[in-house]
N, C-alpha and C positions, 0 to 999 in steps of 0.2 A: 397435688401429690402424685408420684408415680410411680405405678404400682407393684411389688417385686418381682420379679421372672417367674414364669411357672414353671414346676419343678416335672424337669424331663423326667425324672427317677420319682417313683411314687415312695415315700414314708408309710412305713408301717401303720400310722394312723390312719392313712390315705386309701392303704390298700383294705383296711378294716371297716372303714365308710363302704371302697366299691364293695365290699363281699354283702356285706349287711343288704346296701341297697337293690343288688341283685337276687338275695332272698326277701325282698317286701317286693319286689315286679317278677320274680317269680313266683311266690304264693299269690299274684295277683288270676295267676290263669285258672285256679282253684276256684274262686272267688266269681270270678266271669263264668264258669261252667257250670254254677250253682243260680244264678242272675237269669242266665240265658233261657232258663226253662220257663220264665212267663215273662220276661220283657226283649223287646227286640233291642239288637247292639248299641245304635244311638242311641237310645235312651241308657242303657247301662253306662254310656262314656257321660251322657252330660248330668245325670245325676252324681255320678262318681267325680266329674270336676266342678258342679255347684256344690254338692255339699262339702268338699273341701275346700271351696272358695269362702263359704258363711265358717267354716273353720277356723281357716287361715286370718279373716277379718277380726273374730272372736279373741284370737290369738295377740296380735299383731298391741292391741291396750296393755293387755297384762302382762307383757314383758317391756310396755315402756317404748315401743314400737311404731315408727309412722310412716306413710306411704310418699313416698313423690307425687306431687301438683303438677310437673312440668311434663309439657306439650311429647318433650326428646323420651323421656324415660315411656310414658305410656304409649309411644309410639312403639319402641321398642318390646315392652310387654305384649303389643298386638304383634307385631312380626314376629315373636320368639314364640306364641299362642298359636300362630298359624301355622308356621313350620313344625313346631313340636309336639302337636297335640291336632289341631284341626284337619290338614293336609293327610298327616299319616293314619288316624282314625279312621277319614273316608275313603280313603284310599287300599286299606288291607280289611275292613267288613266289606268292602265289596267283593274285593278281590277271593276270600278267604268262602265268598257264595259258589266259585268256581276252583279252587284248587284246593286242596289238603291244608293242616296245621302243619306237618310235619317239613312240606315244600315251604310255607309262608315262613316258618322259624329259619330256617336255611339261607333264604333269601333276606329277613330281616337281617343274619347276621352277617353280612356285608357291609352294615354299617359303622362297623372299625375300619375298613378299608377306604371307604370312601371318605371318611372324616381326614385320615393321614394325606388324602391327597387333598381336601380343601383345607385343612389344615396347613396344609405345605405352602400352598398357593396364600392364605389370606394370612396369614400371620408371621411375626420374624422371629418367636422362638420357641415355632412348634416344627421346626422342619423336618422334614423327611428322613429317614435314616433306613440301610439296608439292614440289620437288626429291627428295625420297629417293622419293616413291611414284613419281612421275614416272620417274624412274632405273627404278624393278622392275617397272613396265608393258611399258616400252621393251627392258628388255632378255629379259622373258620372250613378248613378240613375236621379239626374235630367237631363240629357242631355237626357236619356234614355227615358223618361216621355214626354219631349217636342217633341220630334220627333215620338211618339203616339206607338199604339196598331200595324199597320201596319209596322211597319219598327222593330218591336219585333218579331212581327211573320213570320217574313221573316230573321229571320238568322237564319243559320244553314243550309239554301236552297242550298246557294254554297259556299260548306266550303273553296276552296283553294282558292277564291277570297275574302272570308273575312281575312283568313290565311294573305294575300298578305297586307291587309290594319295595322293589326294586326302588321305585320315587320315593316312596314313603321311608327308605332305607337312605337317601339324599337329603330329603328332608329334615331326619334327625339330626346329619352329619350337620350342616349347615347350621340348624338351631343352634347346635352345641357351639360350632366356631362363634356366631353371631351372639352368642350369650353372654362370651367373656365380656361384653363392651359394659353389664352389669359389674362386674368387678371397677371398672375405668371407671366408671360413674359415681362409686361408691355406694353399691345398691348393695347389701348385706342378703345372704340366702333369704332369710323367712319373709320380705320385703318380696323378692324376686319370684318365689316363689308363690305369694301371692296375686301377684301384679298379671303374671304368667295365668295360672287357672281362672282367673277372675275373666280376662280377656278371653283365654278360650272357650269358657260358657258362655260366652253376649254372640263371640263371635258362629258355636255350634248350633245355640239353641233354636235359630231359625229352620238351619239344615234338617236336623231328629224331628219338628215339629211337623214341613211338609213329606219328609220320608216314613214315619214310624207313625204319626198319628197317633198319639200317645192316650187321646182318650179312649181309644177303639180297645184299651184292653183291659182285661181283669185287674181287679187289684191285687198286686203280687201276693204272694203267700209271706209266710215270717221268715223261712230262712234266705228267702231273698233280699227280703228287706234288710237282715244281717248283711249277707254277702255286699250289699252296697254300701253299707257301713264301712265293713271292713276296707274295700275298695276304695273310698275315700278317706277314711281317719288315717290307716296303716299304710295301703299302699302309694297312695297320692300326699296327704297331708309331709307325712316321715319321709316319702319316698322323694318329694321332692326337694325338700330341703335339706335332704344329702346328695341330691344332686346339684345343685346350686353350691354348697357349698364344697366340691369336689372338683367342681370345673371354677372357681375359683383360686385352686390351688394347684391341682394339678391339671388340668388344660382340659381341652375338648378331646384329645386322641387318646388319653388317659382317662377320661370318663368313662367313653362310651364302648369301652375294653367290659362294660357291662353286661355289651350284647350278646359276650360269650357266656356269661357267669350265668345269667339269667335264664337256659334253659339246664343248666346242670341245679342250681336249686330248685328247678321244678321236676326234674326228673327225680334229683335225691327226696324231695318233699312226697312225692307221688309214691314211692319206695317205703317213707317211715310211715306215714299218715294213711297212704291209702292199700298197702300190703304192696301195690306192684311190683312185678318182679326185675332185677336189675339184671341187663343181659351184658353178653361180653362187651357189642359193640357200644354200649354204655362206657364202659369202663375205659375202653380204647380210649374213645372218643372227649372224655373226660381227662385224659393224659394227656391228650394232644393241646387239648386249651391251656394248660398247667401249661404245656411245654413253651409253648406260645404264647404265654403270661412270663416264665421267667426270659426266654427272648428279649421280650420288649423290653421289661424291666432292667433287665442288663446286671442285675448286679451280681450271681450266680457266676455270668463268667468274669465278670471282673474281680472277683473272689478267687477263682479257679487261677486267674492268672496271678496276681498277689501269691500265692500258693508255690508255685511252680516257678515263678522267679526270684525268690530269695538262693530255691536251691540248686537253681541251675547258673545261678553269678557267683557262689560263693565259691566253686572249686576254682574259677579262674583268678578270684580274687586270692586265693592261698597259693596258688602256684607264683600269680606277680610276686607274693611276702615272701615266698621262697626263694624265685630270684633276685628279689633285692637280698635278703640273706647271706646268698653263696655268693 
């Protein structure tokens, strides 16, 4: 069977998954910041993908649900585990011991940019367009805006650890392309998504055990133990299987259009939940991702134009009827 095109133009259903899924990985930073106070990072990432791995297993019966056997698909589950979960995990707790959140957000979201150009390169009907770049400049200026003056003027400070976030900003882009091959194969999201977290706890838990040493620390307290709940049920369990099923339909350069959403629901989240105050360059900068979301999407001006040429052909067309007329 093969498979339909993915839809350059996101459907309102589509764009309702991205916003969703970008407020469960944006409440994720909530969640990490509550974690972080008695267990070190690896261990917060490979708890938060084993227990939605024994989750997603859990799952997978009671909807009637079964895994692929074959050699090709779990390969693939490891390589889309390492690119999208292992690689950038080690690579931005490290990085993130030497530079700011507000530089690493900035830098992560360069990962629309780079998925359009491997997009461009690896696939034949995700190509490149001067509106879709247009759109991921604009709105990775907004990202850029909302996290101020401050977190501008501090890159460049340490280059190999922004270098580091930078890969990990590669390596999403990459996962996403190489993921679609789950669609070709007939791997349905909650499948993919399991196959995916399953592989990256086999693949992290070596890494967290000689880094983090995990029996070396207290037993968390209770709302840690929450926060990694949540971290895995809500954010990873839901979180991935609207991604899976998003890059299913509408592509890799349409998914990961998440990397912008996902600091504007943690800013707006930070705002209702925790009183923070919302500044202008908030607001900017939240305008400018919008603006760079209707870009890419394209259908605002293809509307505008529909618009504007009904009633700039009609006077010419009454003038011909009048000619012919006289």
């Amino acid at each position: 069977m093969i498979p339909t095109p993915i839809n350059k133009t996101m459907e309102p259903r589509e764009w309702e998954m991205l916003v969703a899924l970008s407020v469960l990985w944006g409440s994720s930073f909530f969640f990490v910041a509550v974690a972080v106070r008695d267990l070190p990072p690896l261990t917060i990432v490979v708890l938060r993908i084993g227990i939605a791995a024994l989750a997603l297993w859990t799952l997978l019966p009671a909807l009637g649900l079964s895994m692929p056997r074959d050699g090709k698909a779990w390969r693939l589950f490891f390589g889309i585990g390492l690119l999208n979960t292992v690689l950038p995990s080690c690579l931005t707790v490290w990085a993130q011991t030497h530079i700011g959140s507000g530089v690493a957000s900035i830098l992560n979201a360069t990962t629309p940019l780079f998925t359009v150009i491997i997009a461009h390169i690896l696939t034949a009907d995700e190509k490149l367009t001067f509106p879709r770049l247009l759109g991921v400049v604009v709105g990775l200026i907004g990202v850029a805006v909302m996290f101020g003056g401050a977190a501008l003027r501090s890159l460049g400070v340490n280059v190999v650890a922004e270098l580091a976030v930078v890969l990990a900003a590669i390596a999403y882009a990459f996962a996403a392309v190489v993921g679609r091959r789950f669609r070709a194969m007939g791997i349905t999201p909650i499948p993919a998504a399991t196959g995916m977290v399953t592989a990256s706890v086999l693949l992290l838990l070596p890494v967290m055990v000689i880094a983090d040493r995990p029996w070396t620390h207290a037993v968390p307290a209770g709302a840690t133990i929450a926060a990694i709940l949540a971290l895995a049920l809500v954010s990873t369990v839901v979180g991935y299987i609207l991604y899976f099923r998003i890059l299913s339909t509408a592509g890799a350069t349409n998914l990961l259009l998440v990397a912008f959403l996902a600091p504007v629901s943690a800013i707006l989240l930070g705002t209702v939940v925790l009183g923070e105050r919302l500044e202008p360059r908030h607001v900017v900068g939240m305008g400018l991702i919008g603006l760079g979301l209707m870009v890419i999407d394209g259908r605002p001006a293809r509307l505008a134009r529909r618009l504007v040429r009904p009633s700039g052909s009609a006077v010419p067309g009454k003038l011909r009827d009048g000619a012919r007329d006289g």
